[in-house]
VEXDREN-2710 file (C-alpha; in Angstrom, 1 decimal):
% VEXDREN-2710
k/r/px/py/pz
1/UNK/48.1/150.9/48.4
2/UNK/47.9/150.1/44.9
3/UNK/49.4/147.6/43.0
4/UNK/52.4/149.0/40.8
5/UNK/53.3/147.9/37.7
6/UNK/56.9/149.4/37.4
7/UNK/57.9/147.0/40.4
8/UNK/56.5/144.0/38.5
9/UNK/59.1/145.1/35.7
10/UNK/61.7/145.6/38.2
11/UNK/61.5/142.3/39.7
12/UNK/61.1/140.6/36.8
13/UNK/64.8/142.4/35.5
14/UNK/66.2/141.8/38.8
15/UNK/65.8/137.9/38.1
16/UNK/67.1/138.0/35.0
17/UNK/63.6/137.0/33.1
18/UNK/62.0/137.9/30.1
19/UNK/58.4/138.3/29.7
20/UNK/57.6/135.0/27.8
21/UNK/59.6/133.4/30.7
22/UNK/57.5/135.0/33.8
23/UNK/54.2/135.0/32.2
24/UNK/54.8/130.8/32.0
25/UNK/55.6/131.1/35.6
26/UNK/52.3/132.2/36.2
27/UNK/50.2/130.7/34.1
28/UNK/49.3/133.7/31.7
29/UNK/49.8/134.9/28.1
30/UNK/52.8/137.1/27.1
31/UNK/50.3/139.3/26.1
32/UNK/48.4/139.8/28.9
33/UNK/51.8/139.8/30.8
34/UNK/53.0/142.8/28.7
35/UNK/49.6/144.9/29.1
36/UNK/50.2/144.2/33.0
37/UNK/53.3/145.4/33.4
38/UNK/52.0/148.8/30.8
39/UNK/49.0/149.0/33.5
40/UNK/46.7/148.3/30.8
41/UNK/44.3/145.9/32.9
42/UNK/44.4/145.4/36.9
43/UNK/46.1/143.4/38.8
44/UNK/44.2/140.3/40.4
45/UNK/44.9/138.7/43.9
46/UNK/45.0/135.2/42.1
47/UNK/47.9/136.7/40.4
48/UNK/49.5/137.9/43.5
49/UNK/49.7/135.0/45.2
50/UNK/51.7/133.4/43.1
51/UNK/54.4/136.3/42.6
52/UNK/56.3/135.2/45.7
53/UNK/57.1/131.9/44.0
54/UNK/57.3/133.1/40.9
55/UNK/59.9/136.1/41.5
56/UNK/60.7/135.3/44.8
57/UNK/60.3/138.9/46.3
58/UNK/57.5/139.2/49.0
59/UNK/54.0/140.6/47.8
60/UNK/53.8/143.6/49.4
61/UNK/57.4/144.8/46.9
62/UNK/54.9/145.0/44.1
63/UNK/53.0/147.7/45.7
64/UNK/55.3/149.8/46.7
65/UNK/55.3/153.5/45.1
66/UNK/57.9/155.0/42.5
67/UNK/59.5/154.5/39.4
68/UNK/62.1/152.1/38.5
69/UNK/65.8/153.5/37.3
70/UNK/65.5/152.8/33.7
71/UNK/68.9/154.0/33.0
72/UNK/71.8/152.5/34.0
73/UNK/73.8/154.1/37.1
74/UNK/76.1/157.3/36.1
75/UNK/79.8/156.0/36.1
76/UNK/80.7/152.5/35.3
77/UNK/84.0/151.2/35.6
78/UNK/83.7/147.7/33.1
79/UNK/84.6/145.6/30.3
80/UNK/84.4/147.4/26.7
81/UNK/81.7/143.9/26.0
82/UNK/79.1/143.7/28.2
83/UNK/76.0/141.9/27.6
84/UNK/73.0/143.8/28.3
85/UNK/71.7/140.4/29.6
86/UNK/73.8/141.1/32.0
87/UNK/74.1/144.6/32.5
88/UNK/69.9/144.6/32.9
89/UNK/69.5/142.4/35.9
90/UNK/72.9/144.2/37.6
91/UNK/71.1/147.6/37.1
92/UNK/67.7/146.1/38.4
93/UNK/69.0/144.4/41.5
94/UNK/71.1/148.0/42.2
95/UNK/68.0/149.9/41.6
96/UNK/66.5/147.9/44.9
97/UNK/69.2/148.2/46.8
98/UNK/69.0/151.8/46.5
99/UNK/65.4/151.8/47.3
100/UNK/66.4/149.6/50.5
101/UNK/68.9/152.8/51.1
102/UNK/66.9/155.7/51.1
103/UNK/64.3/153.6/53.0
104/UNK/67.4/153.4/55.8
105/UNK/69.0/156.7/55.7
106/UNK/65.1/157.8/56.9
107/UNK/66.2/156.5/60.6
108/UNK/69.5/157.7/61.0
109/UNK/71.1/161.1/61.3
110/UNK/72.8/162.0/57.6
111/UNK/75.7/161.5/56.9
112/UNK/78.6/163.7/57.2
113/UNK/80.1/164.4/53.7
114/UNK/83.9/165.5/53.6
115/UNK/84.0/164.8/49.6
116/UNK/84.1/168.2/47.3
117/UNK/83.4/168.6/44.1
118/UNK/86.4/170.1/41.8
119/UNK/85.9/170.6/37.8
120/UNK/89.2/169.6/36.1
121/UNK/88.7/171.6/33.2
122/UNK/88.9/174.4/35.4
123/UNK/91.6/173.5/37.6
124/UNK/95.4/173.6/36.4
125/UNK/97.1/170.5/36.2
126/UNK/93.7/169.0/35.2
127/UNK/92.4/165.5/36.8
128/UNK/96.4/164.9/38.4
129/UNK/95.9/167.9/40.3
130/UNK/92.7/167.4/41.5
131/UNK/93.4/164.2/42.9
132/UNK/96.4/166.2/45.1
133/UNK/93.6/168.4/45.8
134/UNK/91.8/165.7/47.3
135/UNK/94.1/163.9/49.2
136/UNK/95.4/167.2/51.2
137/UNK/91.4/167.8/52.0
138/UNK/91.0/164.0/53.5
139/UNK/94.7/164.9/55.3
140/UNK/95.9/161.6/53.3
141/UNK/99.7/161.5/54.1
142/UNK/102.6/161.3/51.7
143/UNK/103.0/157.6/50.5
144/UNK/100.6/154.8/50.5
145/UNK/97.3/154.7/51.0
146/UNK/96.9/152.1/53.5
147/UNK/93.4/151.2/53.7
148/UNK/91.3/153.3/51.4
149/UNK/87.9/151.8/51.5
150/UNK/88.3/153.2/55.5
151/UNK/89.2/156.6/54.3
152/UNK/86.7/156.9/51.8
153/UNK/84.0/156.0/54.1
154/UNK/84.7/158.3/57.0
155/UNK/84.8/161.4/54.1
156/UNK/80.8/160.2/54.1
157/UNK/81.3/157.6/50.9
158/UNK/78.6/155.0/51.2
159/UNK/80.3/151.4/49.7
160/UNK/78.7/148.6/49.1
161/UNK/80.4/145.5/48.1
162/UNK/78.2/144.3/45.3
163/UNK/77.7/140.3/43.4
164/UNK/77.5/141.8/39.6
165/UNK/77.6/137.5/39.2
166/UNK/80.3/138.7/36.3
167/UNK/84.0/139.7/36.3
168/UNK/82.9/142.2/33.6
169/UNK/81.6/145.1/35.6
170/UNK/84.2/146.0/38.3
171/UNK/81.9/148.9/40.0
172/UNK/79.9/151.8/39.3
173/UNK/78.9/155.3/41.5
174/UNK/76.2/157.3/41.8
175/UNK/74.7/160.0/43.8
176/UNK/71.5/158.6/45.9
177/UNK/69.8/161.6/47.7
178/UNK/73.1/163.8/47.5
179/UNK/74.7/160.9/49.2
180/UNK/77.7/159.5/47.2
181/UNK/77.7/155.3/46.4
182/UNK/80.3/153.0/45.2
183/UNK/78.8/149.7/44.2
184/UNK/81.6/147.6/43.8
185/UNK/82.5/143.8/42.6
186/UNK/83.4/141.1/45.8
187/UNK/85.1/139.2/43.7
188/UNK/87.8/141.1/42.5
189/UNK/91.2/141.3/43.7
190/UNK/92.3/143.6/46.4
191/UNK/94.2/145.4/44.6
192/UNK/91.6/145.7/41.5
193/UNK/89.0/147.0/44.5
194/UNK/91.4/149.7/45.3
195/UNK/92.0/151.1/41.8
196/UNK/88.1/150.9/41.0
197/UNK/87.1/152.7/44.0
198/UNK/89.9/155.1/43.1
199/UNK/88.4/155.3/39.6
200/UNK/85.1/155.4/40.4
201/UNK/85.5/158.6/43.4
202/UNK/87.0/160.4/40.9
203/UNK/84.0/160.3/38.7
204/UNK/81.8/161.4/41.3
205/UNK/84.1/164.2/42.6
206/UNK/84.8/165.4/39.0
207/UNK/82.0/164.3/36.9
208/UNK/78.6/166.0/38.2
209/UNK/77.8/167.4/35.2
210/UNK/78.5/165.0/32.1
211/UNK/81.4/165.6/29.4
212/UNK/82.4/162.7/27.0
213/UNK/82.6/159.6/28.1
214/UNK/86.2/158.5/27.1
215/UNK/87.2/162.2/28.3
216/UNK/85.8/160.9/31.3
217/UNK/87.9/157.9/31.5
218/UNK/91.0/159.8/30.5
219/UNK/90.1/161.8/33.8
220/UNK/89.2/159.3/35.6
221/UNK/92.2/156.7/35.1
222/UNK/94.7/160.0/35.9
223/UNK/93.0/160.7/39.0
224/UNK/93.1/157.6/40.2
225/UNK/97.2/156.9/39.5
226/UNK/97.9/160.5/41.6
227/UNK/95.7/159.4/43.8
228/UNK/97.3/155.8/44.6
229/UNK/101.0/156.4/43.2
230/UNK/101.4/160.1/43.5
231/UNK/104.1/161.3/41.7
232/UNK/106.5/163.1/44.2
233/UNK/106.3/160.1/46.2
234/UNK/106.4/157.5/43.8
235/UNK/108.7/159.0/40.6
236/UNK/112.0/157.9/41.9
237/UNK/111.3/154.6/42.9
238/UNK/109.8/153.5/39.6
239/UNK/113.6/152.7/37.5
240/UNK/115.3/150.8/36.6
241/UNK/111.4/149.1/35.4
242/UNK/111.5/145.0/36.1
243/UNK/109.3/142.9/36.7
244/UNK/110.7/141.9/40.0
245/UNK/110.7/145.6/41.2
246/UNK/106.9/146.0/39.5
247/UNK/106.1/143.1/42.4
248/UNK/107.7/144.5/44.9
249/UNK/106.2/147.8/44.7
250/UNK/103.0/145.9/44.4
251/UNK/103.4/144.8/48.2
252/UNK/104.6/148.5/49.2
253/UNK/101.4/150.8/47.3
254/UNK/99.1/148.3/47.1
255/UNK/98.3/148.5/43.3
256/UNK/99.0/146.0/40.8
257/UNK/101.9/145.3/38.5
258/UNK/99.7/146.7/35.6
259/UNK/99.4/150.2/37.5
260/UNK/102.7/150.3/38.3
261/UNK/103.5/150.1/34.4
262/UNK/101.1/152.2/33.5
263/UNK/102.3/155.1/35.8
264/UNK/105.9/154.8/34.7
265/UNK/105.0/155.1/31.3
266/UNK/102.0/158.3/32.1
267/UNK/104.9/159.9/34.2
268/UNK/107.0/159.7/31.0
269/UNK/109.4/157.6/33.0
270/UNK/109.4/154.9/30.1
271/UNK/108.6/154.8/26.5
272/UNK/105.6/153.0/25.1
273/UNK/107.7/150.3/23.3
274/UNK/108.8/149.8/27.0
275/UNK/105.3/149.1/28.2
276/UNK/104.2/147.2/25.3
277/UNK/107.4/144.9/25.8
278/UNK/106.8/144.1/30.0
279/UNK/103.5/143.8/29.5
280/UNK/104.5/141.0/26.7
281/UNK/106.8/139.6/29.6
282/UNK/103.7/139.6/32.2
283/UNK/101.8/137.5/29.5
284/UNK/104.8/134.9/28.8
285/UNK/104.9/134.4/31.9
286/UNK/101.5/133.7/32.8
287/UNK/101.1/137.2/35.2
288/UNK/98.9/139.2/33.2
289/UNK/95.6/137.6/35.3
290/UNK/97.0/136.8/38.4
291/UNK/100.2/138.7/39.2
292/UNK/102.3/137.6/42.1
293/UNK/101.5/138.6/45.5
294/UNK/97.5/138.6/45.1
295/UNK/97.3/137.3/48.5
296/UNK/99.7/139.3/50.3
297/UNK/97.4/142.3/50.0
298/UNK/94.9/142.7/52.5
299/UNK/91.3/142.5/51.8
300/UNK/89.8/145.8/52.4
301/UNK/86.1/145.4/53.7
302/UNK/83.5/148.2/53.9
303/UNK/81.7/148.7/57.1
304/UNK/79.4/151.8/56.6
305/UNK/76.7/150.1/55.2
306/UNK/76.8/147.2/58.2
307/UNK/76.6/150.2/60.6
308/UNK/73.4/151.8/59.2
309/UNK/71.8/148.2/58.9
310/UNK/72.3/147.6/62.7
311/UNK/71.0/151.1/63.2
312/UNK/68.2/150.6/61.7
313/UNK/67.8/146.9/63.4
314/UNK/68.3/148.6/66.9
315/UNK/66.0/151.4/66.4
316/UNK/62.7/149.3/64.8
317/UNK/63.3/146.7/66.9
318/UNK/63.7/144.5/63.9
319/UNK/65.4/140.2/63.5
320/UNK/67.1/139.6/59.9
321/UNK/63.5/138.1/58.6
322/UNK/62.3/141.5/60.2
323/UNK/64.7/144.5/58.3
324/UNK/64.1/141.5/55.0
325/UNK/60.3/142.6/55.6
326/UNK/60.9/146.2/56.4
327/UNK/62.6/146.4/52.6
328/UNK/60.3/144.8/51.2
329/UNK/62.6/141.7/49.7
330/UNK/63.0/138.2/50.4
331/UNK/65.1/137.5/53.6
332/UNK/67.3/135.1/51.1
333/UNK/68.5/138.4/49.0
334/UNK/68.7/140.1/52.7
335/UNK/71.5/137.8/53.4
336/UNK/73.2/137.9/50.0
337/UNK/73.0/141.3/49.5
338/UNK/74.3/142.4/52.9
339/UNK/75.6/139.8/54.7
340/UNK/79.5/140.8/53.4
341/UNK/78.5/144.2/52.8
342/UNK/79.1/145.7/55.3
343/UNK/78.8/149.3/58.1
344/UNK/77.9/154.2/58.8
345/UNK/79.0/156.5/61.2
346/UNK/75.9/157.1/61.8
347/UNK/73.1/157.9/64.6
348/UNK/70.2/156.7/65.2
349/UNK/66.9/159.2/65.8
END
């Protein structure tokens, strides 16, 4: 195999380096670093042995074939300012994860996909509707949603709880192989993981072929309240709005005080000088970061991607050091990146 040059860039992102940086790290000029990664000259095996160290991926990562993802992933659900210092390394280290996926989805049976695709432009009632849609095709009962992450993954959606190492990207989704993934942040709150995966499914079930972006959201961000909070269940419960009946609806549909507000005032339950004023009362009171009850929700915790790990470890045979191998990274980001990330319906050949 032949060295390649787009995994020297990839590894490089992944860490968060710059090209002045690395090429101290080894010894060499920038410029002679930049004409490597462009495949200008060959790669030496004095080089080589000192990429481990350097970049702390094994050597064999560097040859391995294919181009990195130089765009970043299709929906992102994050802060208005992000940093592309630290969007770049997020897309990087998701770019090898997804390379570690395909490389596991070649030893099981593939998976079953229950998730349909629904244009809301074309459907009446737009994205609010679609989400109904959806629920009646997963056989989601009236009410609350009580552990979405497992409904989502038996309708074939790969999750995988993701360090972005910021609170300002709370997920992303993509397509891998026509097999739908929700990256999405560990640290947020229970109820914030709920809403993003919400938000983020309804991208990839409405979103296949690209509109504008803040139409998108719009979409998106309806979706996701009918989805949670839908209105022939939720409508009457909603007045009198207070703050102490925004918490305890919190407990009962698992969403925060925030989305609660928000859905009163999208149902047209409550006018916007309404909302602006409670959400001034959630900020005198110091409950606009951490709302009341944050610990009362339970935790949900993917499983899918655990299962086709231990598939894949049954089948080849295969220790941690060994699947850290297999993929071609460091048995260090083998651990961090999968450790409490979790598990597939799936089979092995």
């Amino acid at each position: 195999m032949e060295f390649n040059p787009e995994m020297l860039v990839l590894a490089r992102e992944a860490r968060g380096l710059t090209q002045t940086e690395l090429s101290a790290r080894l010894g060499m000029s920038q410029s002679k670093m930049s004409k490597l990664e462009d495949g200008l000259i060959e790669f030496c095996e004095e080089t080589a042995a000192k990429l481990p160290e350097a970049l702390g991926f094994p050597v064999n990562f560097f040859y391995l074939p294919g181009r990195r993802q130089s765009a970043s992933p299709t929906f992102y659900r994050k802060h208005a300012t992000l940093e592309t210092s630290i969007l770049k390394p997020n897309v990087a280290k998701m770019d090898i994860v997804r390379r570690n996926l395909q490389r596991l989805f070649s030893s099981v049976e593939p998976i079953e996909l229950k998730l349909p695709y629904i244009d809301p432009e074309e459907t009446p009632g737009g994205a609010a509707e679609v989400a109904r849609r959806v629920r009646r095709a997963l056989r989601i009962a009236d009410g609350p949603i009580r552990n979405l992450t497992e409904v989502l993954e038996e309708a074939g959606l790969l999750i995988v709880s993701f360090d972005f190492g910021t609170r300002k990207i709370d997920g992303c989704g993509d397509f891998l192989d026509g097999v739908p993934v929700c990256f999405i942040n560990r640290i947020v709150s229970p109820v914030r993981w709920r809403f993003t995966l919400a938000h983020e499914l309804a991208h990839l079930i409405m979103h296949r072929m690209p509109t504008e972006r803040d139409v998108e959201e719009e979409q998106a961000n309806t979706f996701a309240g009918e989805f949670l909070m839908p209105e022939a269940d939720i409508k009457s419960s909603l007045l009198p709005i207070s703050i102490d009946r925004l918490a305890r609806l919190k407990l009962h549909w698992r969403v925060s005080m925030q989305a609660l507000l928000k859905r009163a005032a999208h149902l047209g339950l409550i006018t916007e000088r309404t909302e602006r004023y409670h959400f001034m009362l959630m900020s005198k009171m110091g409950i606009r970061e951490v709302e009341p009850h944050e610990n009362a929700i339970p935790r949900e915790v993917p499983t899918l991607l655990k299962e086709l790990l231990e598939a894949n470890q049954k089948t080849l045979g295969l220790s941690t050091s060994g699947m850290a191998g297999y993929l071609a990274i460091a048995e260090s980001d083998f651990e961090e990146w999968y450790s409490s990330s979790p598990s597939l319906r799936v089979m092995s050949h």
